[in-house]
C-alpha positions in Angstrom: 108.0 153.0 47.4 109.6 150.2 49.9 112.0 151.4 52.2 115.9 149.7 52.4 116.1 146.1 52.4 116.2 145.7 56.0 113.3 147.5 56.0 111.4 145.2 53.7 112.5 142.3 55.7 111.3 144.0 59.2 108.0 144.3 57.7 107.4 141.0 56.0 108.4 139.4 59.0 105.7 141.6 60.9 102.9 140.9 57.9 103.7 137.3 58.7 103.1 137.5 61.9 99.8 139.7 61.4 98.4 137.2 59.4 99.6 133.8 61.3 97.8 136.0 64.2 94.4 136.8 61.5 94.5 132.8 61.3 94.8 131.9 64.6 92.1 133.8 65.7 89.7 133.4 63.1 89.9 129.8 63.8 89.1 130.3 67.4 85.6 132.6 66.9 83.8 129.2 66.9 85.4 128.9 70.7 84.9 132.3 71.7 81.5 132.1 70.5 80.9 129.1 72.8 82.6 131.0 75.8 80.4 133.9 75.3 77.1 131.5 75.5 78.1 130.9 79.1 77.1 134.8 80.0 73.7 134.3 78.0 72.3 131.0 79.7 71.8 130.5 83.7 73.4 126.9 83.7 73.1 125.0 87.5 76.2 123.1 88.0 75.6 119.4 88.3 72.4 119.5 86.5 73.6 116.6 84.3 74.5 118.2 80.5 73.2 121.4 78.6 70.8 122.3 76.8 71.3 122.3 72.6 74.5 120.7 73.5 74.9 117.2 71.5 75.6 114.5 74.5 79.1 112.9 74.9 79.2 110.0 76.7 80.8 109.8 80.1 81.6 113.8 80.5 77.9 116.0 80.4 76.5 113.2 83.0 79.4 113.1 85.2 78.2 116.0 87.4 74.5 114.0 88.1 76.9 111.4 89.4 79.4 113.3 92.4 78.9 115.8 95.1 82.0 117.6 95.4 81.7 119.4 98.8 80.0 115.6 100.4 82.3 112.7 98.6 85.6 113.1 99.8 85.6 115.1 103.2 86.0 112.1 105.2 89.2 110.9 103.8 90.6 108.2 101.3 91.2 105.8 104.8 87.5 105.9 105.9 85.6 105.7 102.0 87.8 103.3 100.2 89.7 100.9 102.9 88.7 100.7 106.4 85.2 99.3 104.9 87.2 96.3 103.9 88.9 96.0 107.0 92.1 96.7 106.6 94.3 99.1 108.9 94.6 102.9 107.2 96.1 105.9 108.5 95.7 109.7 107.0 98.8 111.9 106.9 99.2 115.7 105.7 102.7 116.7 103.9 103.3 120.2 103.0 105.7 121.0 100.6 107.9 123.5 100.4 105.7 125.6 98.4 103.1 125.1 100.6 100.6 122.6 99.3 99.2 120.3 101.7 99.2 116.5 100.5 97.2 113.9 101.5 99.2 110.3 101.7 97.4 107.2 103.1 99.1 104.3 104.5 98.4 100.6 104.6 100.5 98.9 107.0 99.8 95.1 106.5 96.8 93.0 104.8 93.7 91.4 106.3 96.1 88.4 107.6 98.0 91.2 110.1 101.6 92.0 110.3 103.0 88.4 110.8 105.1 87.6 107.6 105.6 91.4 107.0 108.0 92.3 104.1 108.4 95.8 106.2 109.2 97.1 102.5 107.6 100.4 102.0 105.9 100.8 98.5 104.9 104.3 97.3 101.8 104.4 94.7 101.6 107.8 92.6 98.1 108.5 90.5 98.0 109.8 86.9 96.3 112.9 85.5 92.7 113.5 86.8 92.8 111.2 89.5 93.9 110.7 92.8 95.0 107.9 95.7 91.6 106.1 94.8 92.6 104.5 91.7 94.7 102.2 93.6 91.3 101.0 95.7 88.4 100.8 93.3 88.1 97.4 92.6 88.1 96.3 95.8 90.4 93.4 98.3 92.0 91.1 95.1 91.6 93.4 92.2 93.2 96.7 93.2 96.9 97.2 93.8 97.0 98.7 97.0 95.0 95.6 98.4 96.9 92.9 96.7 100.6 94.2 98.0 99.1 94.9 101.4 98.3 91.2 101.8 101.6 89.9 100.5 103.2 92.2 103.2 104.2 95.4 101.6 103.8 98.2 103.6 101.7 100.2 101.1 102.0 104.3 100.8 99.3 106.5 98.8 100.1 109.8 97.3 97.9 112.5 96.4 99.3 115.6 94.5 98.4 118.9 95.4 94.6 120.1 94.1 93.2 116.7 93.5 89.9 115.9 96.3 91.8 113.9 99.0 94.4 116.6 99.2 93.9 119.4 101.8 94.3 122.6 100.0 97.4 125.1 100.3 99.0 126.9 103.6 97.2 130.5 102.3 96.0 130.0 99.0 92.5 128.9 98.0 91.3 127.3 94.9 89.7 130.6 93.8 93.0 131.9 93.2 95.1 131.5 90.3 98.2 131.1 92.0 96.8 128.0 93.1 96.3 126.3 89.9 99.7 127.9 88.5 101.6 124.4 87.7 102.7 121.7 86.5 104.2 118.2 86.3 107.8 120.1 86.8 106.2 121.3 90.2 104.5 118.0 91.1 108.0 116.1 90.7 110.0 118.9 92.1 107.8 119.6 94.9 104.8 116.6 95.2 106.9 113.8 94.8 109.7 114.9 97.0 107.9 115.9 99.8 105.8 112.9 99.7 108.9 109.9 99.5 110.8 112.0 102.1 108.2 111.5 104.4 107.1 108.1 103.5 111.2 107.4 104.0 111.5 109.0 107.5 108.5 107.0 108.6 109.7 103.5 107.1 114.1 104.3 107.2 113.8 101.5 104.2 114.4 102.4 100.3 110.9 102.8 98.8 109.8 100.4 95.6 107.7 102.9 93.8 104.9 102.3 91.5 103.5 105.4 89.0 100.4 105.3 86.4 100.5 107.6 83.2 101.4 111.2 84.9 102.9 109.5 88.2 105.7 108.3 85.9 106.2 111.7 84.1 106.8 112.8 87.7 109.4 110.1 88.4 111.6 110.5 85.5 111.7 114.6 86.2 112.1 114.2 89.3 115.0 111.2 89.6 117.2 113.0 86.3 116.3 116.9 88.2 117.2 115.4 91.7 119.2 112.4 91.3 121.3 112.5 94.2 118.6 113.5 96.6 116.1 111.2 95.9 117.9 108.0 94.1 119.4 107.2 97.0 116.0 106.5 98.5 114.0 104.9 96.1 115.1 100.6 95.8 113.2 100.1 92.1 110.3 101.5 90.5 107.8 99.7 87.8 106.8 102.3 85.3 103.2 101.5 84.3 102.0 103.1 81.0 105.5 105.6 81.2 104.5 109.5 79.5 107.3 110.9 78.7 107.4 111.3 74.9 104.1 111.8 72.8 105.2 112.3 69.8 103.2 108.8 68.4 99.8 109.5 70.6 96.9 108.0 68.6 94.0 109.8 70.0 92.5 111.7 67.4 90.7 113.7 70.4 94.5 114.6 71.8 95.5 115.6 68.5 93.2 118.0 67.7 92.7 119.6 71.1 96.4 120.2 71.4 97.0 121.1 67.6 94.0 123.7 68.0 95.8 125.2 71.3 93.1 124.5 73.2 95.6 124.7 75.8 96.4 128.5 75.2 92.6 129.5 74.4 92.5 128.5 78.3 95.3 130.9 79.1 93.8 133.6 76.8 90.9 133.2 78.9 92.4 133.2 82.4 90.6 129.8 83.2 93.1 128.3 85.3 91.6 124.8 86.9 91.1 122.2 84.1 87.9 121.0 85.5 85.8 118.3 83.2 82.5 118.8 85.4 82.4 122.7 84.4 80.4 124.3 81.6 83.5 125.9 80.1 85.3 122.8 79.8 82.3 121.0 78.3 81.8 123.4 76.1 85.6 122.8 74.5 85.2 119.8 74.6 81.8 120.1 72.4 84.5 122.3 69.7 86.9 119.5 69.8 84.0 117.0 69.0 82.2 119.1 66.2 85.7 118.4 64.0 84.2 116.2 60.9 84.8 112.2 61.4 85.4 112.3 65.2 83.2 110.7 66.7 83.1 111.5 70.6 80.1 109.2 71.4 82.8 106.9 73.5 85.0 109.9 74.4 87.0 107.7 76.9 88.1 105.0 74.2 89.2 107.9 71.7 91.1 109.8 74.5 92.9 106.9 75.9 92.6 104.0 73.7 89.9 101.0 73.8 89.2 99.3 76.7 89.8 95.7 77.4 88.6 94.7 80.8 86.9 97.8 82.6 84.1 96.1 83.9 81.0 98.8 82.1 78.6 97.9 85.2 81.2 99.6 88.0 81.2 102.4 85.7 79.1 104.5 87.8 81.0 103.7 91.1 84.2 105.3 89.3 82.2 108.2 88.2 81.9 108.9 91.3 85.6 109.8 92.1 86.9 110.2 88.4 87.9 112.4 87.3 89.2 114.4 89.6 90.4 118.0 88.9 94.1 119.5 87.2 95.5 122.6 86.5 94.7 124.1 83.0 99.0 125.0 82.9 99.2 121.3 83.5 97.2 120.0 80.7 99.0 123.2 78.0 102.3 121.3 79.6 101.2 118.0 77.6 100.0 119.8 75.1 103.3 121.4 74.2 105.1 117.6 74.4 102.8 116.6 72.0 103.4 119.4 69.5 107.0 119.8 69.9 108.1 116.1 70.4 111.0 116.7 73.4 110.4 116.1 76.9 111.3 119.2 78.4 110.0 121.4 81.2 107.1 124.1 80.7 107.4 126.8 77.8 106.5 129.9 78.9 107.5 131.8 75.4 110.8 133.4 74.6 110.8 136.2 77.3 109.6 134.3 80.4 112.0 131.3 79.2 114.9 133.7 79.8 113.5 134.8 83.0 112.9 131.1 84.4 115.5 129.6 82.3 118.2 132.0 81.7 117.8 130.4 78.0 115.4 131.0 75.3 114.0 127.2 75.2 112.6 125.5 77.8 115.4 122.9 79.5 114.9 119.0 78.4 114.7 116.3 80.5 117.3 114.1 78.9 116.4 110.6 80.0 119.8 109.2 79.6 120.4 111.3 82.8 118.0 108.9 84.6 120.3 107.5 87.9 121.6 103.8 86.5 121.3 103.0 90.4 117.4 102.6 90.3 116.7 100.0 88.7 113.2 100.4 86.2 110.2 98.0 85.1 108.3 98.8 82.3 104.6 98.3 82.0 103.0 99.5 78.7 99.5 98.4 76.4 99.3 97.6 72.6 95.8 99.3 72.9 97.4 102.7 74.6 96.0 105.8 72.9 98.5 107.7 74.6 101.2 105.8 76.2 102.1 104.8 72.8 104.3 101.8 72.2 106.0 103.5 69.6 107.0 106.2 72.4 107.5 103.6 75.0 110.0 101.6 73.1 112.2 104.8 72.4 111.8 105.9 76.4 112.7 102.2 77.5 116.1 102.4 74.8 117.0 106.4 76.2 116.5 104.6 80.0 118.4 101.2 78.8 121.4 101.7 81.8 118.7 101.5 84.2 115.7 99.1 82.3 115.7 95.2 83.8 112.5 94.1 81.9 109.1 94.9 80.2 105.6 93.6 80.5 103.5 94.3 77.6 100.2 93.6 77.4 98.5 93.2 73.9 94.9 94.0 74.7 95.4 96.4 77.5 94.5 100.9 76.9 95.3 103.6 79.3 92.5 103.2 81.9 92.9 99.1 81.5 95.8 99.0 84.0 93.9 100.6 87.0 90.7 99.7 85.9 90.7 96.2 85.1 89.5 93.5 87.5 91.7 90.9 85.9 95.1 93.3 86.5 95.9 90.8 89.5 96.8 87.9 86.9 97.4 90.2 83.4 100.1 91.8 85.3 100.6 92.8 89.0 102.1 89.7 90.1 104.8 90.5 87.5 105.6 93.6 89.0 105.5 92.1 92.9 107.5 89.1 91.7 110.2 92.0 90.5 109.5 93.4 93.8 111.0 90.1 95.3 113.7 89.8 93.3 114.7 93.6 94.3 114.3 92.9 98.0 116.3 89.6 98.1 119.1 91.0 96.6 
């Protein structure tokens, strides 16, 4: 006999959550299964891909390709700039919660500091890389080379845990604590730290330039902070702007967030999201075993097809990309994908009251973006995950502040720090905006 109505609702709202549970679990024995393999077979890390494991291009071989403890001890300065003879100096900020960032500086080009602009620009990295994708290509072809030698005084930032970067005051990378972020902490901490110091060394408003996560940072930061650090920063282009990914065309994306990859992660404890280890390769292996996706090019179906990476530097990138994130970091994206609004990190009902003092996470409303910084935005027709569709709605939420667009029809993701043609596709749109900002 059922009890009251009350009752009856009580427990069919209990039975509902039993069985959405049954599901969700179910679905993930597959995973588990995998996990479970690890503690079966002795696997050597960097030993290239593993055994039984169908190969996906681009991820198993990457650890034949990098020493970690060798590649980047000697500093983004020494590896990637000083080689091509321009001036470089290394520099350690801490932030307040005691991460120690690396930031590189580029004072002047190859032709010296006669003609200097003096105008400090501040380049931010995306998600799994670091100050080097500003440097790969080389004098002419990467950023950080081309405003050098039109006079910009050129800043690189690192965020905390990526190679370059020097660790935490107390923490090491064994413990959780120090993978327990993410973007909220790199714009309210990173970012803050960084342009502070970059503006006590310079005393000049900072033009600022962000790839893919480095603008995710921006926009928290600037609508979180906006009296703080507006009043420092002159303009800043917006290359393939994540904010919103509610149109993301990666079928890859889809289905890892859609599955929760993120929270098998947390279920697991694993908290650095690290593509050279065994763990993540095996996830990876779960996403790829989906019928009709075919991982074979797992770059082009993450991010989009590529226009103008050049395929024979491929193994010179693999030798810094891709560099190493936070597991909380990735779930962050994860949860923007799945619930459409750009808001800060959902911890679930309880912890949101305890962080939050509401049930639901707090949004990032992009209309609160300062109208005193004025934005550039820089987006692909090929992006997989800056969609257009999404940066078309983030351009009209940040109209009071927008001055222009540069869109580029044949351009992905990786195209605008990758390409060897970015010089002419685009970057002297976004130094002639430069201009324009500085002669005002």
């Amino acid at each position: 006999m059922m009890g009251p109505p009350k009752y009856r609702d009580t427990l069919s709202s209990h039975f509902g959550k039993f069985m959405f549970f049954l599901v969700t679990l179910m679905s993930w024995v597959h995973v588990i299964d995998a996990l479970g393999v690890l503690q079966d077979k002795a696997y050597v890390l960097g030993s290239g891909h593993h055994q039984g494991q169908p190969q996906i291009s681009g991820i198993h071989d990457l650890q034949a390709e990098r020493s970690f403890q060798d590649r980047f001890k000697d500093g983004l300065c020494k590896l990637l700039v000083e080689p091509h003879g321009y001036p470089c100096e290394e520099y350690t900020v801490q932030t307040d919660d005691g991460f120690k960032l690396a930031v590189q500086h580029i004072p002047y080009g190859l032709a010296g500091s006669i003609g200097s602009k003096e105008a400090p620009v501040f380049l931010q990295h995306g998600i799994m890389a670091g100050g080097e994708a500003w440097l790969l290509n080389g004098p002419n072809e990467s950023f950080a080379f081309i405003l050098a030698d039109l006079g910009f005084d050129v800043w690189i930032g690192n965020s905390r845990c990526v190679d370059w970067s020097h660790g935490h005051e107390y923490l090491n990378s064994s413990n959780p604590a120090f993978w327990d972020w993410t973007f909220d902490e790199l714009a309210a901490y990173d970012l803050s730290a960084m342009m502070e110091f970059v503006y006590s060394k310079s005393s000049q408003k900072i033009l600022y330039v962000g790839h893919s996560m480095g603008t995710t940072m921006l926009l928290a930061a600037l609508i979180e902070q906006a009296t703080q650090l507006a009043d420092i920063v002159r303009g800043a282009a917006l290359v393939c702007p994540v904010a919103l990914l509610t149109h993301v065309t990666s079928t890859f994306d889809q289905i890892a967030a859609h599955l929760f990859l993120d929270q098998v992660y947390t279920l697991f404890h694993i908290s650095e999201f690290d593509l050279h280890s065994d763990v993540v390769n095996y996830l990876i292996d779960t996403v790829c075993a989906v019928p009709n996706l075919d991982c074979s090019h797992l770059l082009a179906n993450v991010a989009g097809e590529s226009c103008c990476v050049d395929k024979d530097r491929v193994p010179l990138y693999l030798q810094y990309y891709p560099q190493p994130s936070s597991t909380k970091n990735i779930a962050h994206y994860a949860q923007i994908m799945r619930k459409d609004p750009f808001c800060k990190y959902d911890f679930g009902l309880i912890q949101n009251l305890a962080h939050y003092h509401q049930p639901i996470p707090p949004e990032y409303i992009l209309s609160k973006f300062p109208r005193t910084v004025p934005l550039l935005m820089v987006s692909g027709l090929q992006d997989a995950i800056s969609n257009p569709v999404d940066v078309a709605t983030v351009t009209q939420r940040l109209q009071q502040s927008v001055q222009g667009s540069v869109i580029l029809p044949e351009y992905a993701h990786v195209d605008f720090i990758l390409s060897r043609t970015a010089n002419v596709d685009f970057w002297l749109n976004v130094t002639s905006w430069f201009e324009s900002l500085i002669n005002l």
